[in-house]
HTML snippet that shows the backbone in 3Dmol.js (N, CA, C, O; Angstrom):
<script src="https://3Dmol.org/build/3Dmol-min.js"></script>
<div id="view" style="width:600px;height:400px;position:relative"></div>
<script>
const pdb = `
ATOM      1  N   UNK A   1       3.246  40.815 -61.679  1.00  0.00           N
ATOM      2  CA  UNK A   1       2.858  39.474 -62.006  1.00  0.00           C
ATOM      3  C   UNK A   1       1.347  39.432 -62.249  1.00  0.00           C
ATOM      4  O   UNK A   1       0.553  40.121 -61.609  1.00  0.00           O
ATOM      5  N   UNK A   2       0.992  38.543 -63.253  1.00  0.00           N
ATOM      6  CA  UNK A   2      -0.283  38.343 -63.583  1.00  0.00           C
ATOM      7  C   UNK A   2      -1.088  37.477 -62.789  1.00  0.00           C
ATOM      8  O   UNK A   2       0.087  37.110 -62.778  1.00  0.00           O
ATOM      9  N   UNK A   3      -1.801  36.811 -62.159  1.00  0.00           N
ATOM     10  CA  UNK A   3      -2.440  35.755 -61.257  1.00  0.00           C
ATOM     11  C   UNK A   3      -3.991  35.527 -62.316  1.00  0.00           C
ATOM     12  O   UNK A   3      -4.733  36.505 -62.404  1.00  0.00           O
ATOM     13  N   UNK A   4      -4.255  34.641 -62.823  1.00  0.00           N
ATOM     14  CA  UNK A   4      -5.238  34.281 -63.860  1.00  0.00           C
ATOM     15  C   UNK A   4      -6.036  34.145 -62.578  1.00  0.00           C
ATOM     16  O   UNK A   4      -7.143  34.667 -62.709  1.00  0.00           O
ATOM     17  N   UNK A   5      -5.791  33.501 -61.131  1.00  0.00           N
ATOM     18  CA  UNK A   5      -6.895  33.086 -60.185  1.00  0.00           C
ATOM     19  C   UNK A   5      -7.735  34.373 -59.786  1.00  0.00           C
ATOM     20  O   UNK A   5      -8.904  34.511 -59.425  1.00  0.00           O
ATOM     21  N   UNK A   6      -6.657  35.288 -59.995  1.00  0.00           N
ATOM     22  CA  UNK A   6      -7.357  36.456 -59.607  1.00  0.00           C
ATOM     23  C   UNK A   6      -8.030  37.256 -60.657  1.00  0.00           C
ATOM     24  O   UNK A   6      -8.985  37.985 -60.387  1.00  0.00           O
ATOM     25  N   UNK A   7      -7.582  37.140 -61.757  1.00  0.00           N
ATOM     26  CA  UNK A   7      -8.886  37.629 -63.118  1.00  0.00           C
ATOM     27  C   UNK A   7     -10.254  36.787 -63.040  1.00  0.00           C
ATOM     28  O   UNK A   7     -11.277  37.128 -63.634  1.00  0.00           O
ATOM     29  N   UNK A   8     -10.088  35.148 -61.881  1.00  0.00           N
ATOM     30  CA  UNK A   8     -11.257  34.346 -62.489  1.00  0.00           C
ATOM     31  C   UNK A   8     -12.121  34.924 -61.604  1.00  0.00           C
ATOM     32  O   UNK A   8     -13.328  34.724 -61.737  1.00  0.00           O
ATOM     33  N   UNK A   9     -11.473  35.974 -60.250  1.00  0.00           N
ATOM     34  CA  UNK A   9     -12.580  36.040 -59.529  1.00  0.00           C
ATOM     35  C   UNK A   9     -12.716  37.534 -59.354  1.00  0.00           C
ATOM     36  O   UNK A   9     -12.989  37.994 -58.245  1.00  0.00           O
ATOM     37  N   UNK A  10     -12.581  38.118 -60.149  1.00  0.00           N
ATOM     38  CA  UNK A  10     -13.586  39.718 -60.918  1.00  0.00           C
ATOM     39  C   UNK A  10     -14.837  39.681 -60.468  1.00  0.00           C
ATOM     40  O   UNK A  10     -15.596  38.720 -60.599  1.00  0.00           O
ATOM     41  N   UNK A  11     -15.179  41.083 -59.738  1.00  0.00           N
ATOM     42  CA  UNK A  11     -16.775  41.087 -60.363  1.00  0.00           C
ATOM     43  C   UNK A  11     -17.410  41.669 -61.825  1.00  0.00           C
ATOM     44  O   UNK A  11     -16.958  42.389 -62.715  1.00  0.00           O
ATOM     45  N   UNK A  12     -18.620  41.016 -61.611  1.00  0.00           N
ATOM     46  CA  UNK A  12     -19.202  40.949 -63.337  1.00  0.00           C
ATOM     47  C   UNK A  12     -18.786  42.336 -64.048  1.00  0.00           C
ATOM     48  O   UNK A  12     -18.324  42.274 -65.188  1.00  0.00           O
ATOM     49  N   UNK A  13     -18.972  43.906 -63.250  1.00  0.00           N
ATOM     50  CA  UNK A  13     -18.929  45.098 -63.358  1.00  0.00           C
ATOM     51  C   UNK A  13     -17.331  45.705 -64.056  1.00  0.00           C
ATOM     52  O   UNK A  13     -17.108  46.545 -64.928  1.00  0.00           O
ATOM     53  N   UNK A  14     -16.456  44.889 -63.259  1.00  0.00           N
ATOM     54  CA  UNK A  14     -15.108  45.065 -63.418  1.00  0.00           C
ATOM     55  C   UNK A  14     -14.088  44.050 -64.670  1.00  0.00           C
ATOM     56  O   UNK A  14     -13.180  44.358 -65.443  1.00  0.00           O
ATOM     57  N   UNK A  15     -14.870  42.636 -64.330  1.00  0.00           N
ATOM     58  CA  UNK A  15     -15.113  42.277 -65.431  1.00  0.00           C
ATOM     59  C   UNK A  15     -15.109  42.303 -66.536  1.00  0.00           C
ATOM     60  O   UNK A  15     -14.403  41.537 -67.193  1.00  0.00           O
ATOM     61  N   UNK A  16     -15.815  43.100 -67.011  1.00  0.00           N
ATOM     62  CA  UNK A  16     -16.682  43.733 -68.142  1.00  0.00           C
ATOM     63  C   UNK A  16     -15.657  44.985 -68.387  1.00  0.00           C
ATOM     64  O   UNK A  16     -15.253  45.258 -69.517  1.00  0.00           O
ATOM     65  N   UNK A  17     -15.367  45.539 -67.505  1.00  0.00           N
ATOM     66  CA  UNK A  17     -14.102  46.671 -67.842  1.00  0.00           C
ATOM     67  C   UNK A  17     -12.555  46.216 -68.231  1.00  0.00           C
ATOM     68  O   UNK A  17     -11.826  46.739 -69.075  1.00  0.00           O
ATOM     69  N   UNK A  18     -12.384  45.542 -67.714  1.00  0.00           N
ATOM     70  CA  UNK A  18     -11.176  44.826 -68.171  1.00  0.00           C
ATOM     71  C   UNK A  18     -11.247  44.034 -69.256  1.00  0.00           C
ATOM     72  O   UNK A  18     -10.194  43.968 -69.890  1.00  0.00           O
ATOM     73  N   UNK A  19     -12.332  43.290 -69.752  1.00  0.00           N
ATOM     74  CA  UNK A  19     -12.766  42.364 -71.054  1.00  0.00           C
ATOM     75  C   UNK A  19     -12.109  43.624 -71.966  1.00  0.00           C
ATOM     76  O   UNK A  19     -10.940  43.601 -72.349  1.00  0.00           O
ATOM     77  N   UNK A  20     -13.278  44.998 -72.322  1.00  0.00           N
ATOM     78  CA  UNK A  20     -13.615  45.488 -73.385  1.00  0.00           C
ATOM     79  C   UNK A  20     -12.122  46.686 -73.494  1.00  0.00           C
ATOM     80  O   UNK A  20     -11.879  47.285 -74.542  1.00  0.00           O
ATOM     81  N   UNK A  21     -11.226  46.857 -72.162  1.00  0.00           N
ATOM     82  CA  UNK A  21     -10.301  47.029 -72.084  1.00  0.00           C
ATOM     83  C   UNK A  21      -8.715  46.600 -72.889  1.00  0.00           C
ATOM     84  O   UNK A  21      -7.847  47.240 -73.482  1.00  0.00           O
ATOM     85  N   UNK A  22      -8.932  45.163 -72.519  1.00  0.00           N
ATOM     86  CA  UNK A  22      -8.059  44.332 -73.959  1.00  0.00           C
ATOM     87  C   UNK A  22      -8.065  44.354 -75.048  1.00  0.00           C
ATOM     88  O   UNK A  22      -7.092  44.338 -75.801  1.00  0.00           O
ATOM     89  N   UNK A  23      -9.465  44.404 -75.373  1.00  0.00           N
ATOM     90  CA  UNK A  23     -10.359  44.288 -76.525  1.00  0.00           C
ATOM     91  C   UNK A  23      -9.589  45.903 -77.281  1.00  0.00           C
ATOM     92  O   UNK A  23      -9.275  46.249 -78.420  1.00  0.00           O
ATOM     93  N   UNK A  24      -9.551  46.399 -76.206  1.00  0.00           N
ATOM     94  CA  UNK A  24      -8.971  47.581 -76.987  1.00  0.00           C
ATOM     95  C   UNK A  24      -7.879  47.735 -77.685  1.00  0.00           C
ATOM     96  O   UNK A  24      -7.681  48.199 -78.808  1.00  0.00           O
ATOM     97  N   UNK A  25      -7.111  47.237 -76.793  1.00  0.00           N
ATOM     98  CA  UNK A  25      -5.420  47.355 -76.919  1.00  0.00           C
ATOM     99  C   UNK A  25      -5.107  47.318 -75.698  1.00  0.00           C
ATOM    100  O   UNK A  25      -3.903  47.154 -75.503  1.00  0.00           O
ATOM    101  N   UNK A  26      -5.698  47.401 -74.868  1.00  0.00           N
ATOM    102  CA  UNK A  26      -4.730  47.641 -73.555  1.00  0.00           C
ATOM    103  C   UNK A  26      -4.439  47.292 -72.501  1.00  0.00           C
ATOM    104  O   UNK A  26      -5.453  47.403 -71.812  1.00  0.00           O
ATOM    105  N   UNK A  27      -3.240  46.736 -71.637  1.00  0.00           N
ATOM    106  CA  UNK A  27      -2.452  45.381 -71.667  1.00  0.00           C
ATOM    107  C   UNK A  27      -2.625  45.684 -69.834  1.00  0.00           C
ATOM    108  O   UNK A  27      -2.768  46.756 -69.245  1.00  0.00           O
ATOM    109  N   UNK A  28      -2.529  44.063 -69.208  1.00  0.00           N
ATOM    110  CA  UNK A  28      -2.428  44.335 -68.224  1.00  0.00           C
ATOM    111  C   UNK A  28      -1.144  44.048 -67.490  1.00  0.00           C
ATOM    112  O   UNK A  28      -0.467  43.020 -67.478  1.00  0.00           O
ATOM    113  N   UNK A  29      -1.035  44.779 -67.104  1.00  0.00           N
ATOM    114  CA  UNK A  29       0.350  44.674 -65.922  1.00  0.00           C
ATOM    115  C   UNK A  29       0.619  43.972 -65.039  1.00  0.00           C
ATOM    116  O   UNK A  29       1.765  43.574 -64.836  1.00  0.00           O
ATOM    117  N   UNK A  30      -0.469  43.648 -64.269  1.00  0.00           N
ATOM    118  CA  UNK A  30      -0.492  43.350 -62.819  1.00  0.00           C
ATOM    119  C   UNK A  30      -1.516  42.965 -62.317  1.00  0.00           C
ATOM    120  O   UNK A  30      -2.395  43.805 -62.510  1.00  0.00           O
ATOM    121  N   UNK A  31      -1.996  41.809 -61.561  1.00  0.00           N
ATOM    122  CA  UNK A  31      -2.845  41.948 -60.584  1.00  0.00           C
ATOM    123  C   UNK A  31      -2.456  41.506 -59.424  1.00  0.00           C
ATOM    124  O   UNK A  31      -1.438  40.816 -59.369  1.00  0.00           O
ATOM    125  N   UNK A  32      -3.347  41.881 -58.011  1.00  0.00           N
ATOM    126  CA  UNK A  32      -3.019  42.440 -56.672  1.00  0.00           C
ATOM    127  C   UNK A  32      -4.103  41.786 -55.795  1.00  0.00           C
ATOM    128  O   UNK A  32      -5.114  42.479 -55.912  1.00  0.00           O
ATOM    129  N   UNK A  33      -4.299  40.872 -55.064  1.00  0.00           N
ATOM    130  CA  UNK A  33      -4.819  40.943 -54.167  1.00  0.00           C
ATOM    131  C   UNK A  33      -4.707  41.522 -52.688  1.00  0.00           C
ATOM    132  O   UNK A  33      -3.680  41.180 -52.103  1.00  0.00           O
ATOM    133  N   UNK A  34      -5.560  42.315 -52.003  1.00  0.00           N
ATOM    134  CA  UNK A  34      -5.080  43.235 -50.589  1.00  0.00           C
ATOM    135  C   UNK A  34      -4.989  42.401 -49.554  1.00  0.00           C
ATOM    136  O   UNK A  34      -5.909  41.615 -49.329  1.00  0.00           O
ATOM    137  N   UNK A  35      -4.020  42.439 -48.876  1.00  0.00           N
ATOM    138  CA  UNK A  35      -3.984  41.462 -47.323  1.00  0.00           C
ATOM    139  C   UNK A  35      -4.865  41.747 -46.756  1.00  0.00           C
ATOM    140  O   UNK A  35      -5.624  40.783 -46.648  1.00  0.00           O
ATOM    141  N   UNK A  36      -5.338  42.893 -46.141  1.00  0.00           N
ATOM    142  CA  UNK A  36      -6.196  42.986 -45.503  1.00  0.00           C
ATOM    143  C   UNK A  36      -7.965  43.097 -45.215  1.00  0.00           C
ATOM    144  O   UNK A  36      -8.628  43.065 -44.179  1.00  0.00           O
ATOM    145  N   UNK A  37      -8.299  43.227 -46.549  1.00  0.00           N
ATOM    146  CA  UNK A  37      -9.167  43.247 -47.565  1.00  0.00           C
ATOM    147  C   UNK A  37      -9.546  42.167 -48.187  1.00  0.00           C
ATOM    148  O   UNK A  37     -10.361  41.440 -47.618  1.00  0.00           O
ATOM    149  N   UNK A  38      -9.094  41.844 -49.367  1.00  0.00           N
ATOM    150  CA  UNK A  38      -8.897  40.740 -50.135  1.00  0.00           C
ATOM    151  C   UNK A  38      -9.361  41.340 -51.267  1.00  0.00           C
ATOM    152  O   UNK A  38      -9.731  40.672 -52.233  1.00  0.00           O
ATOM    153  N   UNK A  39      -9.383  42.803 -51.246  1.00  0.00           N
ATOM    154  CA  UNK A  39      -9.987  43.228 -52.669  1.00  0.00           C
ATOM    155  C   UNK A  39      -8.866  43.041 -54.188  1.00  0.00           C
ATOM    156  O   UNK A  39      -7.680  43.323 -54.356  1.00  0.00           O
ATOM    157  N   UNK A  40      -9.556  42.645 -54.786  1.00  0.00           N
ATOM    158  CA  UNK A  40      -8.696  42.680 -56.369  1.00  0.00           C
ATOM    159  C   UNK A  40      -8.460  43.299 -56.831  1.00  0.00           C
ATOM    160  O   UNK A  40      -9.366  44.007 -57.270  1.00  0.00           O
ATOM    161  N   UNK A  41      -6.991  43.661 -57.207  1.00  0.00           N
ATOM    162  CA  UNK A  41      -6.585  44.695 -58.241  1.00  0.00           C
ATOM    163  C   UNK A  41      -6.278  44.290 -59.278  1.00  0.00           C
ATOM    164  O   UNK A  41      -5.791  43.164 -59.391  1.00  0.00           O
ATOM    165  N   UNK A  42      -6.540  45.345 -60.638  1.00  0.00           N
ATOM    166  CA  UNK A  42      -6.159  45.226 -61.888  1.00  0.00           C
ATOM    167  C   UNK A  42      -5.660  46.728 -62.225  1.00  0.00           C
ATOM    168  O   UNK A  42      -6.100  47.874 -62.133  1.00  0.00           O
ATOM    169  N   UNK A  43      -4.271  45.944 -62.749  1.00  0.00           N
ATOM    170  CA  UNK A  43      -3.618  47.917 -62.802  1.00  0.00           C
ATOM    171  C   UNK A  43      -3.180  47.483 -64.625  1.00  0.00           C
ATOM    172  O   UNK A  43      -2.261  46.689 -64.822  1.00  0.00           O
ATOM    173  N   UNK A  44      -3.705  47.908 -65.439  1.00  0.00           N
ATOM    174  CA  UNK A  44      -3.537  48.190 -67.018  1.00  0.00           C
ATOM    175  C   UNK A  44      -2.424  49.052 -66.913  1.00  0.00           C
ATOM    176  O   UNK A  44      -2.041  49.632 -65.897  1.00  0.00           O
ATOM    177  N   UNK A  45      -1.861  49.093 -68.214  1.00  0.00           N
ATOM    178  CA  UNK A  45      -0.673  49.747 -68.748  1.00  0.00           C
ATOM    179  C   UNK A  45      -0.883  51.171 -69.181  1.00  0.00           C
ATOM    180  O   UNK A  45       0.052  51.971 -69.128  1.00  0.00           O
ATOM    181  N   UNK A  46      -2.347  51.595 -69.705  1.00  0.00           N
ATOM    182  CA  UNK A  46      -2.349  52.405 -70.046  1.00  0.00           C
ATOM    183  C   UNK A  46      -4.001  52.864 -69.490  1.00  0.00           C
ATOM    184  O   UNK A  46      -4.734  52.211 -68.746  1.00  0.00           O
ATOM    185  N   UNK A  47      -4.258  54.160 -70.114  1.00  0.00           N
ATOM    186  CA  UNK A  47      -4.927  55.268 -69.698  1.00  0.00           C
ATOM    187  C   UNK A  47      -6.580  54.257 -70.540  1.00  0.00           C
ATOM    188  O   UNK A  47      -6.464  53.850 -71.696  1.00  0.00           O
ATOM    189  N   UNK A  48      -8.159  53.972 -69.614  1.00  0.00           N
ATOM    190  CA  UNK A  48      -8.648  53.773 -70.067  1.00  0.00           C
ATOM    191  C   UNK A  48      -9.332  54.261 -71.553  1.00  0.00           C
ATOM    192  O   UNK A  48      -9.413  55.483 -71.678  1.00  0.00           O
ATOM    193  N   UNK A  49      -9.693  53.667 -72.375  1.00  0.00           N
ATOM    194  CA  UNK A  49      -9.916  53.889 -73.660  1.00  0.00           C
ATOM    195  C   UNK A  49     -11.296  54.618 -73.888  1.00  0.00           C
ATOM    196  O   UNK A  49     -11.493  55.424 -74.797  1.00  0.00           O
ATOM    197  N   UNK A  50     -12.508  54.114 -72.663  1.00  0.00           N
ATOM    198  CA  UNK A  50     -13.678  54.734 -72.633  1.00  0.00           C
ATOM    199  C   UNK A  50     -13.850  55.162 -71.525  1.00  0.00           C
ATOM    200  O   UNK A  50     -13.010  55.180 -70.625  1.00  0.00           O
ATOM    201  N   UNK A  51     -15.335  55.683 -71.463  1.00  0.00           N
ATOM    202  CA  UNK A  51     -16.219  55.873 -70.318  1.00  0.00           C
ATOM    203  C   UNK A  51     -17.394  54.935 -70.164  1.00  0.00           C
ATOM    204  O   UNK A  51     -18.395  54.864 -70.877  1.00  0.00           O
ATOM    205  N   UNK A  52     -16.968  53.982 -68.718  1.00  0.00           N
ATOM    206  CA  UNK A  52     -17.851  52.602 -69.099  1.00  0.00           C
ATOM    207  C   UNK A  52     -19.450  53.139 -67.473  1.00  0.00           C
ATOM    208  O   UNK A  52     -19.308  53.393 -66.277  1.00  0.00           O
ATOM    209  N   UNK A  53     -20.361  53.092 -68.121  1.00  0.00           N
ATOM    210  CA  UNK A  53     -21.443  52.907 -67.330  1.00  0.00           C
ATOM    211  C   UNK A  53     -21.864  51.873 -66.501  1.00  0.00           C
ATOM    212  O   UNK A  53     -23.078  51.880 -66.296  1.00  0.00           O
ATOM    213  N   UNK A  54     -21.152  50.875 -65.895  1.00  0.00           N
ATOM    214  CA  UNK A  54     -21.595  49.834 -65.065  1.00  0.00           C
ATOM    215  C   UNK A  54     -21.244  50.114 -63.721  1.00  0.00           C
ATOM    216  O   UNK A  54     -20.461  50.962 -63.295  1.00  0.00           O
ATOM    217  N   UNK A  55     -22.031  49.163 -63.025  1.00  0.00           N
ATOM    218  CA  UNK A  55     -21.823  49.610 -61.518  1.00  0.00           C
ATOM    219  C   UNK A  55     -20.581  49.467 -60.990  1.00  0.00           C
ATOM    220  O   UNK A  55     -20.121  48.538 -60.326  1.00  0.00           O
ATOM    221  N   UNK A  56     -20.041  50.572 -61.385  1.00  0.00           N
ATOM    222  CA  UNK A  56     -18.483  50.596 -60.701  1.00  0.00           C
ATOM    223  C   UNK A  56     -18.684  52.521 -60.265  1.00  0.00           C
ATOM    224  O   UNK A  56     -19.598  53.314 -60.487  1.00  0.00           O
ATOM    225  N   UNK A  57     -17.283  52.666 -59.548  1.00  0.00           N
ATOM    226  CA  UNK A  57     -18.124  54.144 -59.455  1.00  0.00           C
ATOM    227  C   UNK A  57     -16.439  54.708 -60.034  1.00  0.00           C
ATOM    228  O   UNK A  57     -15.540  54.020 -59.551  1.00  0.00           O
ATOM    229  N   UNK A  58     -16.059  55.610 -60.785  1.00  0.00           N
ATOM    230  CA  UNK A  58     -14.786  56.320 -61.182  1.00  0.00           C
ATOM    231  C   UNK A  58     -14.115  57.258 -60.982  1.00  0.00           C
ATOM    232  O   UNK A  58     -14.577  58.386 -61.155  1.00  0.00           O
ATOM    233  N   UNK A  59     -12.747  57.043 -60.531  1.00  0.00           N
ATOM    234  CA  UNK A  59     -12.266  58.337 -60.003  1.00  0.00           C
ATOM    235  C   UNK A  59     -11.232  58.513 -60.443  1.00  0.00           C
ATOM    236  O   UNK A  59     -10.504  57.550 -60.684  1.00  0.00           O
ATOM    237  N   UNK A  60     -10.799  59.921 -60.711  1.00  0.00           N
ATOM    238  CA  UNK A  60      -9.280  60.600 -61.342  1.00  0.00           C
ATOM    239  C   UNK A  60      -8.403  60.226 -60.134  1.00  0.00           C
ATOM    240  O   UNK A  60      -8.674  60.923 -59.156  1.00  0.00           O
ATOM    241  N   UNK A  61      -7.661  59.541 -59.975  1.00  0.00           N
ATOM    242  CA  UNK A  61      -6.577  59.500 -58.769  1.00  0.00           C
ATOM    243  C   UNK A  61      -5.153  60.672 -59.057  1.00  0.00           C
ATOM    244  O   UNK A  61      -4.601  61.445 -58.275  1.00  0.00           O
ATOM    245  N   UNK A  62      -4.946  60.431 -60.247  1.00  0.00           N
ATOM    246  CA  UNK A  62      -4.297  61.516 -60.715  1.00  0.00           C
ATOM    247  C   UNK A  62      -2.597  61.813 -59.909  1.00  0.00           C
ATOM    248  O   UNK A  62      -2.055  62.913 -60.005  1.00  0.00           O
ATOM    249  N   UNK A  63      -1.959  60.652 -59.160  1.00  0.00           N
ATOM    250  CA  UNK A  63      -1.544  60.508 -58.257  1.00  0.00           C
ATOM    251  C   UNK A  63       0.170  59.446 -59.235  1.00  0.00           C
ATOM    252  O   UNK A  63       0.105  58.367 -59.825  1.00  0.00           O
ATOM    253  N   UNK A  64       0.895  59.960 -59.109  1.00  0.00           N
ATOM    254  CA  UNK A  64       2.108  59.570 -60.459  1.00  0.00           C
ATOM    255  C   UNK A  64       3.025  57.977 -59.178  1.00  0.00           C
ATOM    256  O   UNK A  64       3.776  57.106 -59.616  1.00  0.00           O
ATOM    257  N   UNK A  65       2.580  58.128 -57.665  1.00  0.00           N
ATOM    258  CA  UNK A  65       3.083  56.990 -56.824  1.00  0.00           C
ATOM    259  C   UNK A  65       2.208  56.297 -57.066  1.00  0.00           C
ATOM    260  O   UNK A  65       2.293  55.220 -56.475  1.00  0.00           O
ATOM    261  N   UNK A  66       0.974  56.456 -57.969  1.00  0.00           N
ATOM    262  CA  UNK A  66      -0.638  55.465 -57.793  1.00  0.00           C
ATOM    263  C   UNK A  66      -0.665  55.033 -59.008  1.00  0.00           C
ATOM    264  O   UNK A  66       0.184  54.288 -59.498  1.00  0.00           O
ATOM    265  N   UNK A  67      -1.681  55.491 -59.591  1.00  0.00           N
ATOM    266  CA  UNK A  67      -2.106  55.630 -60.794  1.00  0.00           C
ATOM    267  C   UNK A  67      -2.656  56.683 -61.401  1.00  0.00           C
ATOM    268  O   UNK A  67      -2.521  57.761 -60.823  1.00  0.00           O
ATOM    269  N   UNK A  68      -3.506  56.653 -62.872  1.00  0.00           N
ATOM    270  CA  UNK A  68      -4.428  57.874 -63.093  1.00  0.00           C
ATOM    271  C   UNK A  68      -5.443  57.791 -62.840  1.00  0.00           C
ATOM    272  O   UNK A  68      -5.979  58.855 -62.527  1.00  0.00           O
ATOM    273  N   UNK A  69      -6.074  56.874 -62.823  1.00  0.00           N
ATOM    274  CA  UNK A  69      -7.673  56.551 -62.709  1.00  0.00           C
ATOM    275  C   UNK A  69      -7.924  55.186 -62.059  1.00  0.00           C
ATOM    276  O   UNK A  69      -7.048  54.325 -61.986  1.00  0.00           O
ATOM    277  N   UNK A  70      -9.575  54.989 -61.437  1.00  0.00           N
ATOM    278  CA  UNK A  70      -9.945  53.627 -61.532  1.00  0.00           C
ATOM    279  C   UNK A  70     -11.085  53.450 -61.458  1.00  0.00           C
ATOM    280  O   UNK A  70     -11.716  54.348 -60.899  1.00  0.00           O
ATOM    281  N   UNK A  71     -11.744  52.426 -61.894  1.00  0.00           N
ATOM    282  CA  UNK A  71     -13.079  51.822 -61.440  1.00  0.00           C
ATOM    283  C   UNK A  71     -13.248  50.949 -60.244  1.00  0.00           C
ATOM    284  O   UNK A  71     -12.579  49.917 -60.199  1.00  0.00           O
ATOM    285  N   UNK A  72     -14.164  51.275 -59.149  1.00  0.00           N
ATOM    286  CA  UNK A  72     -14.096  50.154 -58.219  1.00  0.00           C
ATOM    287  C   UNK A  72     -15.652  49.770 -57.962  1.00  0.00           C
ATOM    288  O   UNK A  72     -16.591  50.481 -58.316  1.00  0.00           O
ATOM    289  N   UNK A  73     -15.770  48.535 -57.291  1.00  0.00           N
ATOM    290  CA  UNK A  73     -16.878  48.756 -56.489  1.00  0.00           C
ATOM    291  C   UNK A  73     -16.516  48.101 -55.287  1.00  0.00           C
ATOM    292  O   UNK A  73     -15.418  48.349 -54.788  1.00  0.00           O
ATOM    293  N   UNK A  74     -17.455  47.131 -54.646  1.00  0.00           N
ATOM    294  CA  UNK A  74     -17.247  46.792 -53.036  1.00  0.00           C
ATOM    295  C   UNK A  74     -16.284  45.701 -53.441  1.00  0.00           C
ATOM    296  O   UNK A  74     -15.619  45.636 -52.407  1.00  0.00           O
ATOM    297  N   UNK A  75     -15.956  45.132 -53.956  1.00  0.00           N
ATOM    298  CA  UNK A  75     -14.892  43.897 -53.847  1.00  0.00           C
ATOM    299  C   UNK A  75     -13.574  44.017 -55.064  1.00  0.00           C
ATOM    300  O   UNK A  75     -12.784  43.073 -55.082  1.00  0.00           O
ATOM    301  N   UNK A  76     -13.381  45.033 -55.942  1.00  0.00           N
ATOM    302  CA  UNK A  76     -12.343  45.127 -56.989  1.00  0.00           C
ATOM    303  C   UNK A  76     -12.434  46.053 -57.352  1.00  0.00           C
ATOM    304  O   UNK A  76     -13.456  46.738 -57.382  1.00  0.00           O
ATOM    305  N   UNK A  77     -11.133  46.381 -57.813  1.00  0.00           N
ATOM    306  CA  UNK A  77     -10.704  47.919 -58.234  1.00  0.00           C
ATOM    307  C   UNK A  77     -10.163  47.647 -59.904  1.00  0.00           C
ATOM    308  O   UNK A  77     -10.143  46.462 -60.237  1.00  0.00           O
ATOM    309  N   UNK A  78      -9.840  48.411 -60.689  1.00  0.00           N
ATOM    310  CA  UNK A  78      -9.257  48.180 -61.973  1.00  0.00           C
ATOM    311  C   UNK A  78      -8.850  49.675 -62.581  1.00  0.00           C
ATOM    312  O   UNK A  78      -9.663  50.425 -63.122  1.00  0.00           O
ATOM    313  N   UNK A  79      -7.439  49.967 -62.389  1.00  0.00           N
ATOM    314  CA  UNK A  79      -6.404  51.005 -62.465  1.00  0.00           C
ATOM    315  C   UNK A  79      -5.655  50.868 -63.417  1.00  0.00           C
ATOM    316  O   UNK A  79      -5.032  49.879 -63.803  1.00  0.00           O
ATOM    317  N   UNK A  80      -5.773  52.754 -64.134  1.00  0.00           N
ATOM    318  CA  UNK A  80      -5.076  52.552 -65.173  1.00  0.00           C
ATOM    319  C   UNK A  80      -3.672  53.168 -65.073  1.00  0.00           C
ATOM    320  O   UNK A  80      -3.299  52.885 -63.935  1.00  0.00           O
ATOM    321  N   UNK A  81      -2.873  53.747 -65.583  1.00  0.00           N
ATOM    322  CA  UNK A  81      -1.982  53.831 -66.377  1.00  0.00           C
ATOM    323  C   UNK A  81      -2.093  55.278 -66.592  1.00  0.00           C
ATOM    324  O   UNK A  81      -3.215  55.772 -66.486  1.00  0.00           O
ATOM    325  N   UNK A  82      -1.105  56.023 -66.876  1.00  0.00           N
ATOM    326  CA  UNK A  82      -0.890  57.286 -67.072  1.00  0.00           C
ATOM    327  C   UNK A  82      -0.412  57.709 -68.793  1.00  0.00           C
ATOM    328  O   UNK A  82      -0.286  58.840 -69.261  1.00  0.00           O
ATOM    329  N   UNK A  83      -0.249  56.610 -69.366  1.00  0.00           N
ATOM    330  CA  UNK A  83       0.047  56.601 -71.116  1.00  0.00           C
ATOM    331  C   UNK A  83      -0.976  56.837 -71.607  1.00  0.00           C
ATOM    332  O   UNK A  83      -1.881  56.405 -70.893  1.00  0.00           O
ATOM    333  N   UNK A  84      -1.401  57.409 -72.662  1.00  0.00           N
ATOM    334  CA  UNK A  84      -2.542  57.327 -73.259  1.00  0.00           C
ATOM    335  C   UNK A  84      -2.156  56.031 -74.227  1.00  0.00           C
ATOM    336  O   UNK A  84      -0.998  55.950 -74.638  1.00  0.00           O
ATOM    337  N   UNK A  85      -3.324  54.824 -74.658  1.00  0.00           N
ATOM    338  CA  UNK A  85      -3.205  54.170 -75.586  1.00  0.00           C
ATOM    339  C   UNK A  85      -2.708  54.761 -77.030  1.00  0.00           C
ATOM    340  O   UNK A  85      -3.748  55.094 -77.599  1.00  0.00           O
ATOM    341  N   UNK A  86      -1.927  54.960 -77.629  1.00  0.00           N
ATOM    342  CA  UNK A  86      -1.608  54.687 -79.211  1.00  0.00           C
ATOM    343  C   UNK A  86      -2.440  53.823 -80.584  1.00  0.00           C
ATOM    344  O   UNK A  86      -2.546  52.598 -80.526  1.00  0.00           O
ATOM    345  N   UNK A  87      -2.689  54.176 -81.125  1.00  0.00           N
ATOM    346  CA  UNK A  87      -3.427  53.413 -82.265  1.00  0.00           C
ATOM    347  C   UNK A  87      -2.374  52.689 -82.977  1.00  0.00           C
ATOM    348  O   UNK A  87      -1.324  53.192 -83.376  1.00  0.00           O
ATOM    349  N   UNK A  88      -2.757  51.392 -83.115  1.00  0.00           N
ATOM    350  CA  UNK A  88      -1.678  50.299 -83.823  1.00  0.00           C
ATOM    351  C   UNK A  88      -0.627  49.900 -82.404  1.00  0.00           C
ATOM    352  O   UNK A  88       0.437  49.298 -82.552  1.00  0.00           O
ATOM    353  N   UNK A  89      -0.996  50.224 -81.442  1.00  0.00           N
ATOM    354  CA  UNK A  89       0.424  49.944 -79.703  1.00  0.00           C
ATOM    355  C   UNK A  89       0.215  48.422 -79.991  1.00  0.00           C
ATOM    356  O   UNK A  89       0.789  47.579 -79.302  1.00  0.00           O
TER     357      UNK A  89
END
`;
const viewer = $3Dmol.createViewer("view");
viewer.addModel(pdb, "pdb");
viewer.setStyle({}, {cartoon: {color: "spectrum"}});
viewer.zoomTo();
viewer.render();
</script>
């Protein structure tokens, strides 16, 4: 399920990854807030399109119960997808 309340409250960093993310082609699945935490998730459909320089920090999770990748910082995460995007998807 999608929660728009929870895209409104992104940080700017993650934000900005998920904007230029769409922008691409590539779709989101899901978002997640943590019970215990309250950190935000954004899990995309597919495999990010770039390599984004903002203060997020990135890691291969590489993990097929997880995901492949993500950007996080102290309050949101944004996880991709194990598809590579398609041109024209």
């Amino acid at each position: 399920m999608i929660n728009e309340e929870h895209l409104a409250k992104l940080s700017a960093p993650i934000k900005r990854i998920v904007d230029e993310e769409l922008a691409a082609g590539n779709v989101i699945k899901e978002t997640y807030i943590g019970r215990s935490d309250g950190r935000i998730f954004v899990f995309l459909k597919f495999r990010f399109t770039a390599k984004y320089e903002y203060d997020a920090e990135y890691l291969i999770i590489d993990d097929r119960h997880y995901w492949y990748a993500e950007y996080s910082d102290s309050l949101c995460t944004v996880a991709c997808g194990f598809d590579e995007l398609k041109a024209g998807s």
